[in-house]
BAZAZA-381104 format. One record per atom (N, C-alpha, C): x, y, z. Coordinates in steps of 0.1 Angstrom, whole numbers, plus 5000, padded with zeros to 4 digits. Layout:
N
XYZ...
//
This chain:
90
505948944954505449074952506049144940507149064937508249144926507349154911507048984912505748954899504848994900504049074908502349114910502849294904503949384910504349464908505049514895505549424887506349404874504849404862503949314869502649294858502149384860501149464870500749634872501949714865503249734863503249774858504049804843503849694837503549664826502149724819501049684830499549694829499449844822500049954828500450064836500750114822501650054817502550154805501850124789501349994796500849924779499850014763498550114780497650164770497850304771497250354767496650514764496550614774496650594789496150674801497550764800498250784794499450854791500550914804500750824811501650814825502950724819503850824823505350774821505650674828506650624822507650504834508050564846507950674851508650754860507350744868506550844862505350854872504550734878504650614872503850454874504950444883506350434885507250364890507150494909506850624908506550674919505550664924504050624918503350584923502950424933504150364924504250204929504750174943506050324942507050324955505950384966505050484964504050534970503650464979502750364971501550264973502550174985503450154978504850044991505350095000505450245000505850295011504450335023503350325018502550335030502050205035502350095028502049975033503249955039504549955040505449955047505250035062505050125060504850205070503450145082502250155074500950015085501849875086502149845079502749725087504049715093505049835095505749855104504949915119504249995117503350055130502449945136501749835132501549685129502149585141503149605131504249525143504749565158505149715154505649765172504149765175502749795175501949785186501949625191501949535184501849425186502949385194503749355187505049335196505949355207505649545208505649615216505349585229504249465232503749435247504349325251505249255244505949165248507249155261507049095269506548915269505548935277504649045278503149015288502448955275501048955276500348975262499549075264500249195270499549315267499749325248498549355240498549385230498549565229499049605217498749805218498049855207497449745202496549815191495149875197494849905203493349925214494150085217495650105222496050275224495550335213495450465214495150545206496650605193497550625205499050645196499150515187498550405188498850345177497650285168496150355175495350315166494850395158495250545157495250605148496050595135496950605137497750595127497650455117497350395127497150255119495650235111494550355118493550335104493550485095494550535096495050635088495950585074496950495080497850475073497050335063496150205071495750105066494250175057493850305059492950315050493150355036495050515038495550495027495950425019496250275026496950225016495650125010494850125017493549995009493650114997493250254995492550344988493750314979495250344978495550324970495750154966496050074966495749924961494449944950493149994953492550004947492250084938492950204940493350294926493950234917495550134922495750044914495649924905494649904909493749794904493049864895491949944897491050014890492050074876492850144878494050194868494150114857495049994862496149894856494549814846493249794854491849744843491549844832491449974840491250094828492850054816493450044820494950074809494649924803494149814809493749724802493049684791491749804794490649774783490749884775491849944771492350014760492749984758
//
């Protein structure tokens, strides 16, 4: 992830869209802190029913959040993507 994230943002700084090293580098921790977060919430519903195989992604306490948090973070990935092509083709 270190190389996928080093190349975005390189991608990031290279053209014209006029975003500082600061601002690309808080939006990076952004984007990682809400995927941290669904895949921490991820894990406790999952795991959480252990050793039955009750699973907890079907509750509501955890299936909200989890298409709250997994929709923010698709939306941003693909802001990032979309971005890092725009700074590209300038």
């Amino acid at each position: 992830m270190v190389s996928v994230k080093y190349g975005l943002n390189q991608l990031l700084l290279e053209n014209s869209l006029n975003l500082t090293q600061k601002q690309i580098t808080q939006f990076l921790f952004a984007v990682q802190g809400i995927g941290i977060m669904f895949v921490g919430i991820f894990l406790v519903a999952y795991l959480g029913g252990l050793p039955t195989t009750n699973v907890l992604h079907i509750e509501p306490v955890f299936r909200i959040p989890l298409a709250v948090f997994g929709l923010l973070f698709l939306v941003l990935v693909l802001a990032t993507l979309v971005l890092a092509a725009l700074r590209r083709k300038n």
